[in-house]
N, C-alpha and C positions, 0 to 999 in steps of 0.2 A: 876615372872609371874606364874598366876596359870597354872596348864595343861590341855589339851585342851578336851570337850567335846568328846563321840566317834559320833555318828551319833545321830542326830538331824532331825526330821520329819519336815516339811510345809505341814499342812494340809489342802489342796484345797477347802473351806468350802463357796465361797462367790458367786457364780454361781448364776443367777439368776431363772433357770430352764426352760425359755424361750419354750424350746418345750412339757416340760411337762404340764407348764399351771400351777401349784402349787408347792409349797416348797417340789422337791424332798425327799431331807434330811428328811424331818418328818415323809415321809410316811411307814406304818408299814411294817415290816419286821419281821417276829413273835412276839415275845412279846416286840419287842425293837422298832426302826425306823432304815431306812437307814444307816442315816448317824451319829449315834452311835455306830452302829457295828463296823464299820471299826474303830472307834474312841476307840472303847474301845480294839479292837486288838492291837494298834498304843501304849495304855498307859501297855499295860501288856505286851509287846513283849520287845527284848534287845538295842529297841530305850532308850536313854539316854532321851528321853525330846522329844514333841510336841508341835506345835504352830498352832494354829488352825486358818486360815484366814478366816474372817467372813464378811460379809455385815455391815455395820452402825447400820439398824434397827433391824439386830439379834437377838433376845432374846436369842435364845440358846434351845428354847424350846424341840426340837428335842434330848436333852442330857438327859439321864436320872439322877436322883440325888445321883447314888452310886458314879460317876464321879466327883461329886461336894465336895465330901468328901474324908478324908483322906484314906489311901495312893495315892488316885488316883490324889487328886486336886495339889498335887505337881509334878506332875508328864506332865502338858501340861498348858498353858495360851493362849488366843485370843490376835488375832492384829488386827484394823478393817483395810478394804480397803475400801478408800473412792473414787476412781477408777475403784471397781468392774465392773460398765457399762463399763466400755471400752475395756475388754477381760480378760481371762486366766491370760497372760503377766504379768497382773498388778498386782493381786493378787499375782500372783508367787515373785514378787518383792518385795511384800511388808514384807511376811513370809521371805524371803532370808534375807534381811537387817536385821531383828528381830534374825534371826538365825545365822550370822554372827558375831554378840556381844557377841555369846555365845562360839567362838573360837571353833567351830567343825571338827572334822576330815573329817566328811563328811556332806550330810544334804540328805537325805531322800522326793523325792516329790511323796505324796500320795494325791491318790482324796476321797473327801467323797461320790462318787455313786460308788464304787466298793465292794458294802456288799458283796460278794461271796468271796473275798481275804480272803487265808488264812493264818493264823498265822504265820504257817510255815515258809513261802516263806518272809513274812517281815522279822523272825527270817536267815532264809538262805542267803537274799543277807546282811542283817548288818553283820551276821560272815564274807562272802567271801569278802568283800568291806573292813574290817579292819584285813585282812590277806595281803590285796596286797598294793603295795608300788606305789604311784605317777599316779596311774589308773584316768586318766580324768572323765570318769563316769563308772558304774555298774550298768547294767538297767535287768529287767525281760525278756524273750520273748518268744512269740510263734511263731515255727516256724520261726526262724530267724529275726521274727520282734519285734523289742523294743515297750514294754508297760510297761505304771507306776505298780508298781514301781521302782522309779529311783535312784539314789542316786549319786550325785554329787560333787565333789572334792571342796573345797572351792578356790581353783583354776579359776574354770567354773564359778566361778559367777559374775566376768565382763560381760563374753559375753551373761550370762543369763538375766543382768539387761538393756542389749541392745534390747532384745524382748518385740514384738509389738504387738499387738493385741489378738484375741481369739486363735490361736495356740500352744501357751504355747512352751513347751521345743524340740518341736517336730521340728522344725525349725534347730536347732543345727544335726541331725543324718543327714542333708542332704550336711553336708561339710565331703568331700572326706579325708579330714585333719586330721579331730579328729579320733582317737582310742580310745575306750573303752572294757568294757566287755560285754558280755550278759553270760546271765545263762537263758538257756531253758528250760521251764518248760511244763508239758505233756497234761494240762486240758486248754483248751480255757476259756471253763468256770469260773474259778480264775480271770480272768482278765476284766469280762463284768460288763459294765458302764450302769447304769440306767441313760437313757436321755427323752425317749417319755415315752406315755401310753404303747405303746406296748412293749418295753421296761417291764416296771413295770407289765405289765401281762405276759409274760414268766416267769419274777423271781417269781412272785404268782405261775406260773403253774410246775417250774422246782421243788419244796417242798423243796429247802433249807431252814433250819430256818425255819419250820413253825409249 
């Protein structure tokens, strides 16, 4: 038997953007878009491998083309979900199953509207997450609260593939049961999701990347 993957991303890509009104993902974010920032942190950080969860009709447009070429283009593949309308959930299940063929130590779930995440903290919890032994998940947080990024035991992935609708993994922190890790991190900032307009006009107004 080969050996096994260390941590492998599911990258949250299939959203339909619902409150923004337009494909998040494309929208510019200096010279790049949203949702290739975090994409291209995800193929140059100590992640083994990305799988990018996409919509059906995706083109992908939103990726620029250094991504498409080598060393990068080995380094992540799409899965489509043809379930995206029905929540989070689905997509998260669809990357899981793709990611679980690949025999990983852990699996990584990052969103594509979190352009501000940096590098860093993706490189920081893949270290601490394959320093510890039998750890159910290893999640980011502020202020004591878990935010993506997550990174989950291939363990957790029964009860991940029991989740329903738009809530995604967030469902799992509410059992008294499970133990995990957090590692606290100091900047709110690192972890804001572009969802509305207003939304995307703070990140225009805050001048990262621009």
């Amino acid at each position: 038997m080969r050996d096994k993957c260390g941590v492998i991303a599911v990258y949250l890509a299939a959203g339909k953007s619902r409150r923004m009104g337009v494909n998040k993902l494309a929208l510019p974010f200096g010279k790049k878009t949203i949702g290739h920032s975090v994409l291209e942190k995800a193929v140059n950080s100590k992640l083994d491998y990305t799988i990018v969860v996409k919509r059906e009709e995706d083109a992908l447009d939103w990726i620029d083309d250094p991504l498409f070429a080598p060393p990068f283009r080995e380094r992540w593949k799409t899965v489509e979900c043809r379930e995206a309308d029905k929540g989070q959930a689905h997509s998260l299940q669809s990357g899981l199953l793709a990611a679980m063929e690949m025999e990983p130590k852990g699996i990584m779930v990052l969103l594509a509207d979190q352009p501000l995440l940096p590098l860093g903290i993706i490189n920081d919890l893949v270290s601490r997450y394959l320093q510890q032994d039998h750890v159910p998940f290893l999640a980011a947080s502020f202020q004591g609260i878990p935010r993506p990024p997550i990174i989950f035991s291939p363990q957790m992935v029964p009860e991940l593939l029991e989740l329903e609708g738009d809530t995604g993994a967030r469902q799992l922190f509410k059992k008294k049961e499970l133990t995990g890790m957090l590692v606290d991190y100091e900047n709110e900032a690192d972890f804001f999701d572009v969802d509305t307009k207003n939304d995307y006009q703070w990140l225009k107004g805050c001048g990262h990347g621009w």
